[in-house]
C-alpha positions in Angstrom: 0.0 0.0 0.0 1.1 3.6 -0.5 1.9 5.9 3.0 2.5 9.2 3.2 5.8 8.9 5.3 7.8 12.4 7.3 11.1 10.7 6.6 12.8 13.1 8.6 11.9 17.4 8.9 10.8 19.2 5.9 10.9 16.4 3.7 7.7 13.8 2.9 7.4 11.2 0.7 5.0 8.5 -0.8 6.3 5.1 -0.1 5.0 1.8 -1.0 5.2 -0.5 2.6 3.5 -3.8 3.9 -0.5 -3.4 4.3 -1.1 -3.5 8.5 -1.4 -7.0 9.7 -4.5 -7.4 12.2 -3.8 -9.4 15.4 -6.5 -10.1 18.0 -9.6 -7.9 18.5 -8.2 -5.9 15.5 -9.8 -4.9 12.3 -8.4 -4.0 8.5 -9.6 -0.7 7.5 -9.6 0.7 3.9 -9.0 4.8 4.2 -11.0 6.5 2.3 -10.4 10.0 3.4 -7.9 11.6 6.3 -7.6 15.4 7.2 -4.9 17.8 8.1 -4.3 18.8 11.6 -3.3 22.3 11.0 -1.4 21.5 14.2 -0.2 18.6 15.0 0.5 17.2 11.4 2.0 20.4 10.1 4.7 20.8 13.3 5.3 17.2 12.7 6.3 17.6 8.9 8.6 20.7 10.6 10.0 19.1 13.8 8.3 21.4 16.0 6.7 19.4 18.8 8.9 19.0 21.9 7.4 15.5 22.2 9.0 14.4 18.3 12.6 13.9 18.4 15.0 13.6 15.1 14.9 9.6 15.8 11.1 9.7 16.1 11.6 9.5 12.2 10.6 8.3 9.6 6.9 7.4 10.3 3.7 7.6 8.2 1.8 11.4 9.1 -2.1 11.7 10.2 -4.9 11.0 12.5 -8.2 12.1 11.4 -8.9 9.3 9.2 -12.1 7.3 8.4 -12.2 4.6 6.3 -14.5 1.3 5.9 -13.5 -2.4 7.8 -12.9 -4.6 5.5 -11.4 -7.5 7.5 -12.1 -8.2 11.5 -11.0 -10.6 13.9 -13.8 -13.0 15.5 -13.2 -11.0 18.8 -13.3 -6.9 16.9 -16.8 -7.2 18.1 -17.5 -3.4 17.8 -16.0 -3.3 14.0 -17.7 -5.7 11.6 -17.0 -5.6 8.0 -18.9 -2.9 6.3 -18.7 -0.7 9.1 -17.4 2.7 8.7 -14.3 3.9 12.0 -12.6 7.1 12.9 -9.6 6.7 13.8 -7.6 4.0 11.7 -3.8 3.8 12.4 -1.4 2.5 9.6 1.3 0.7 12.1 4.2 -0.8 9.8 7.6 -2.8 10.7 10.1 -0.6 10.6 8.5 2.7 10.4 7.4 4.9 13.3 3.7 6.1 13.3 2.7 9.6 13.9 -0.5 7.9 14.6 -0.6 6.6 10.6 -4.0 8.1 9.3 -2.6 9.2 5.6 -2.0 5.6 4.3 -4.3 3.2 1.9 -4.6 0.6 5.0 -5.0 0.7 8.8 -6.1 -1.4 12.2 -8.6 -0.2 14.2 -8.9 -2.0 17.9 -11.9 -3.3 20.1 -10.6 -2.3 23.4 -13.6 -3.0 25.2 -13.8 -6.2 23.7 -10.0 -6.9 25.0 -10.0 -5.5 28.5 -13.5 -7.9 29.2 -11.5 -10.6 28.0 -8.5 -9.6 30.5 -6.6 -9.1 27.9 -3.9 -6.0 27.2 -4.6 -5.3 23.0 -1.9 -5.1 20.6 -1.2 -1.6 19.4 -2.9 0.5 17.7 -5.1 1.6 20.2 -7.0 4.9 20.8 -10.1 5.7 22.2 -11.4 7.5 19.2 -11.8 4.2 17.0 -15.7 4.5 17.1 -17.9 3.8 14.5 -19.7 6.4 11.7 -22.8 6.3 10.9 -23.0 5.0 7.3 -25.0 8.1 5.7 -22.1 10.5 6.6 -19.8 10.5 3.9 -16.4 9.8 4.6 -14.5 13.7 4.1 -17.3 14.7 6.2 -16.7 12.2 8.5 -13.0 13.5 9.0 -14.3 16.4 10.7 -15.7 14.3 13.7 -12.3 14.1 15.2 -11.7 18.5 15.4 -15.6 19.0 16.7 -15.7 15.9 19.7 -12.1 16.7 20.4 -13.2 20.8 21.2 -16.9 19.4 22.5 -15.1 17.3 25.3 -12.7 20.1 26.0 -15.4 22.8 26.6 -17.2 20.3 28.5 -14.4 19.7 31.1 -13.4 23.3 31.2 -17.0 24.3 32.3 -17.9 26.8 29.5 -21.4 27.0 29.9 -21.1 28.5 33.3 -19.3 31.4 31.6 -20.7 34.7 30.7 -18.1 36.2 28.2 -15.1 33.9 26.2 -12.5 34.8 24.7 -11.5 32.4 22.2 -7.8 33.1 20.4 -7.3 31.9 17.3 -9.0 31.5 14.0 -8.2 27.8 12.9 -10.0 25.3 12.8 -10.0 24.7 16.3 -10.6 28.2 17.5 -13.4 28.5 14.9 -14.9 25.2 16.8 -14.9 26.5 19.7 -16.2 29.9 18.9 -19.5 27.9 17.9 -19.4 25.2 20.5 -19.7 28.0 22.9 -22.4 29.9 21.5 -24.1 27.0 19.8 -24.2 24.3 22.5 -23.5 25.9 25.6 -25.1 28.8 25.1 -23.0 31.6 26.5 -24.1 34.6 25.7 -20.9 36.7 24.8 -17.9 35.1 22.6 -15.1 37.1 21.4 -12.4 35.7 18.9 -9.2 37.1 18.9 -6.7 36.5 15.7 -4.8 38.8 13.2 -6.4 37.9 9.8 -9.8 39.2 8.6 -10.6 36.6 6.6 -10.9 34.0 10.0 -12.6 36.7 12.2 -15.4 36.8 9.6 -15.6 33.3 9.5 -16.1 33.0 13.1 -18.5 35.8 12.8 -20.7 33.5 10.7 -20.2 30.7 13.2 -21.2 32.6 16.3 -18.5 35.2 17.6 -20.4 38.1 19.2 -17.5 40.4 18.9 -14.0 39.8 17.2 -10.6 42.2 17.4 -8.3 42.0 15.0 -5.0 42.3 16.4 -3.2 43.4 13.1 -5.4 46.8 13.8 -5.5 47.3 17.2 -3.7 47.1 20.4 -4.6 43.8 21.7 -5.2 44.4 25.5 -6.6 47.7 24.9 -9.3 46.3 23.0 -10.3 43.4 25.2 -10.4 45.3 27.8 -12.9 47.7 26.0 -15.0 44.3 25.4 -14.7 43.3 29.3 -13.5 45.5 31.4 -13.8 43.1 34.3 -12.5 40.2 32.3 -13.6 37.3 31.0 -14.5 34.1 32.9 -12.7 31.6 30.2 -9.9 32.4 27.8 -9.3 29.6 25.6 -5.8 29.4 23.6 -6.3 27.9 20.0 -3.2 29.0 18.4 -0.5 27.6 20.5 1.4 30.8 21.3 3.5 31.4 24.7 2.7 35.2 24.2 -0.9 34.7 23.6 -1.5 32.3 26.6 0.5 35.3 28.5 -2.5 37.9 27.2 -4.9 35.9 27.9 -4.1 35.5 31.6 -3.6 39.6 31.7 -7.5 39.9 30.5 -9.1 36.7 32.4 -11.1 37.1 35.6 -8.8 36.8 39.4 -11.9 33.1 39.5 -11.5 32.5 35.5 -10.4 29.9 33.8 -7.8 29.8 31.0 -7.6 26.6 28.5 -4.1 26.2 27.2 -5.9 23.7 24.8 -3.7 24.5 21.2 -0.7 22.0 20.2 2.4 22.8 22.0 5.3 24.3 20.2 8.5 24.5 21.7 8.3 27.9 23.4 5.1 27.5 25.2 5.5 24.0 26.3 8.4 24.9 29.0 6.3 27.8 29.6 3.0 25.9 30.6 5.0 23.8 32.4 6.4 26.1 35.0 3.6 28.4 35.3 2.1 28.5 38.7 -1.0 30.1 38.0 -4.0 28.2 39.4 -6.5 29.7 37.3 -4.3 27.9 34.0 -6.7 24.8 33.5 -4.7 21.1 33.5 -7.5 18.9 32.3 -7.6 17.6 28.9 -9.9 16.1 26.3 -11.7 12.9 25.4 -13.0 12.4 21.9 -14.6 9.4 22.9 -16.4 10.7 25.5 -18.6 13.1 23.1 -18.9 10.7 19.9 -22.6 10.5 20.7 -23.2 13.9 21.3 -21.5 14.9 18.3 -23.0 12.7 16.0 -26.6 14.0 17.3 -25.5 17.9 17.3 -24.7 16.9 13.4 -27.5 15.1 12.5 -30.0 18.2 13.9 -27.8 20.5 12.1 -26.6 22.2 15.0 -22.9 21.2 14.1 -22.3 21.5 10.1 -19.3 19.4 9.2 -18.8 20.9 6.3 -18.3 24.4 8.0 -14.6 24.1 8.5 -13.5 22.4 5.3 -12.2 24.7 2.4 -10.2 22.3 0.2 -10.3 18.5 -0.7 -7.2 16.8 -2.6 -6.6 13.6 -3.6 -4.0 11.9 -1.9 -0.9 12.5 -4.2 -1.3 16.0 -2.8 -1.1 15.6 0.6 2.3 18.4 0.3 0.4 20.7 -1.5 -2.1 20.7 1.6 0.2 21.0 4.0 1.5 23.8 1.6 -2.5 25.6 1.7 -2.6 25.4 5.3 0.9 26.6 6.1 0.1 29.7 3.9 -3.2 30.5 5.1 -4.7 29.9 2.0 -7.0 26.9 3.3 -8.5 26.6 6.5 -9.2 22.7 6.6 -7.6 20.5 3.9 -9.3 16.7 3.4 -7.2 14.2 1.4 -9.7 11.5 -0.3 -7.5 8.3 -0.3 -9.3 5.5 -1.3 -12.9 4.7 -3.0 
């Protein structure tokens, strides 16, 4: 099968390597489409996490994939064949994974299955290999992995207690969040912080009250102007030391601020030596707001098309990374396989 393999920073390439081979409570997976993290995926082609390392390379990019299960193991009780999964990984000999989603194969896991069993499952395993309903189309489906990643998030960080949110950033994830909040949890003021007009008025559309532009105007100045008391939750969505710094200047002495956005090496040391108790340590489970998701999409309450702007085939999985990295796409689907 073909994988799109980081062989080391900067530099990606197709390669033809050994299709996955399922073990117990595992499942073979045809991709059909996988998504670029404008995070994760992109600082991974770069070298920029503090968690990759140069010997973490090579290994096959991408990890919001969906695809169809075309093989299962007698105990993969929750993946029959025909069944459409987030979450396949491509997991070759000889290659490391950066969780393998951009590849023509991958194994999907029934943990439950293993852990009633007493048994410990084989890798790969992630909580997030649940299964799609069949009338969402697989590029749409991609977009499950952004919107339950941001919908558990809010959920642990309390949002809907909230009466004003700041939300900094204008990707993908910020623009999720900016209509999580006003969408599902109903707070009544959201204001979006980010330095492009072009993302402000898309999170205008998707339910920012109130946006500042800080290629205009003095950031804190104008926040302040928007809450002069501060806000009760400042979430970061573009993974900047500075930002995360601004946002704790404008947040309420009882707020909350989710450092949420991938690390990149100057705000990782940062988070970690902060002692600020109002700096929010929880995380996010996926898993734990499939249902929901799939219900806020089916009402049309969460349109999973919102965030997508291009769709490539797979040969140009570098000239997506390309659109994203310039700003010229906001959320780049790869179709892989029919």
């Amino acid at each position: 099968m073909r994988a799109a393999v980081v062989v080391r920073a900067n530099e990606l390439e197709f390669r033809e390597v050994p299709v996955p081979k399922r073990g117990p409570y595992q499942a073979l997976v045809r991709i059909e489409a996988c998504a670029i993290c404008n995070a994760t995926d992109v600082k991974i082609f770069h070298a920029r996490l503090p968690f990759v390392r140069a010997d973490s390379y090579p290994g096959i990019l991408g990890h919001e994939a969906v695809g169809t299960v075309i093989e299962a193991d007698a105990k993969a009780k929750a993946f029959p064949v025909g069944a459409r999964v987030l979450r396949p990984w491509a997991q070759v000999p000889g290659l490391g994974s950066f969780w393998g989603g951009f590849a023509e194969y991958g194994l999907v896991t029934d943990m439950a299955a293993a852990a009633a069993d007493g048994q410990e499952p084989a890798p790969p395993i992630h909580r997030g290999m649940q299964l799609v309903p069949p009338d969402i189309e697989p590029a749409l489906a991609t977009q499950l992995v952004t919107w339950k990643e941001c919908l558990s998030y809010l959920t642990g960080l309390q949002v809907g207690d909230a009466e004003q949110v700041l939300v900094m950033g204008t990707g993908p994830v910020g623009l999720a969040m900016c209509a999580l909040a006003r969408k599902v949890f109903r707070v009544p003021d959201v204001v979006c912080l980010g330095r492009r007009e072009v993302g402000l008025e898309r999170a205008r559309k998707l339910g920012a009250t109130a946006t500042v532009n800080t290629a205009e105007v003095e950031a804190y100045a104008a926040l302040r102007a928007l809450a002069s008391e501060g806000f009760d939750v400042v979430l970061d969505a573009a993974g900047d030391a500075g930002l995360v710094r601004l946002g704790l200047q404008v947040l309420k002495p009882q707020g909350r601020l989710g450092a949420y956005a991938t690390e990149d090496s100057d705000k990782a040391p940062w988070l970690a030596t902060t002692t600020d108790s109002r700096v929010y340590r929880g995380g996010c489970d996926e898993s734990t707001a499939h249902d929901q998701a799939l219900e806020l999409a089916r009402d049309g309450t969460l349109d999973l098309r919102a965030l997508i702007t291009h769709t490539l085939p797979f040969d140009q999985l570098l000239e997506g990374l390309r659109l994203v990295e310039t700003r010229t796409a906001l959320k780049v689907v790869t179709t892989i396989g029919a």
